[in-house]
N, C-alpha and C positions, 0 to 999 in steps of 0.2 A: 384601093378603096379606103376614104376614110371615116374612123367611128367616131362621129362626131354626135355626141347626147343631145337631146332637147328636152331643158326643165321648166317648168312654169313656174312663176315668179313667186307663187307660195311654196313648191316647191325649192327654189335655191334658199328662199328666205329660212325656211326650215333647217335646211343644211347649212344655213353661214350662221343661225342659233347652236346649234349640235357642235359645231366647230368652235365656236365663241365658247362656250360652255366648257369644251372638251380643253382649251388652252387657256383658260382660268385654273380650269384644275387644277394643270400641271404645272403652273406660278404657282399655286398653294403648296402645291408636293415638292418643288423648287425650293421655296421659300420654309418650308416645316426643315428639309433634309440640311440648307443652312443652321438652321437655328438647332439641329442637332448638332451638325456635326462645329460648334461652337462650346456646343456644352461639352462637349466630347474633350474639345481643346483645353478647357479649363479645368474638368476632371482629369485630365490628364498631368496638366500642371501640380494641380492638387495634390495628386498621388505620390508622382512624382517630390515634391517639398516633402510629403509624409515620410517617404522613403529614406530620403535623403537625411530628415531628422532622428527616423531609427537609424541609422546605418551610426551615426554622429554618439547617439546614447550607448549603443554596444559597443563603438570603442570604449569609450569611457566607463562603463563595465567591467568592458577588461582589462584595464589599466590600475581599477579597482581592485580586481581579484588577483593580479599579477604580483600589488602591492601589500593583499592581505597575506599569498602565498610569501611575498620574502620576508614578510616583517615576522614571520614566522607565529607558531602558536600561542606565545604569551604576550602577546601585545595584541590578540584581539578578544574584543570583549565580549565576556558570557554576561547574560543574563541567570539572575539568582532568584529562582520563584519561590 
């Protein structure tokens, strides 16, 4: 036996709205979840370069304190208040 529905033409109309409706949505929710995960990529970049330019200044830092430790303690300079 088969179940085969009968709709009346207000009714399918009804249902091909609901469905139209329902697959907009989810182009919206599609298209928002791009456009995160975009910013996602570029904050990530971001951080990334940030990182990368601290990482670059703590050498340099230490290269600093490495040079203050050998030049030893008369060669760096106090302040005289």
């Amino acid at each position: 036996m088969s179940s085969v529905e009968a709709y009346s033409k207000e009714a399918l109309n009804d249902k091909i709205h609901k469905l139209t409706a329902a697959n907009i949505q989810l182009m919206i929710d599609k298209m928002e979840t791009e456009k995160a995960k975009v910013n996602l990529e570029a904050n990530k970049i971001r951080l990334f370069n940030k990182k990368n330019s601290l990482v670059a200044k703590r050498k340099e830092f230490r290269a600093e304190i490495v040079a203050l430790y050998t030049a030893g303690p008369f060669n760096v300079l106090v302040r005289g208040y």
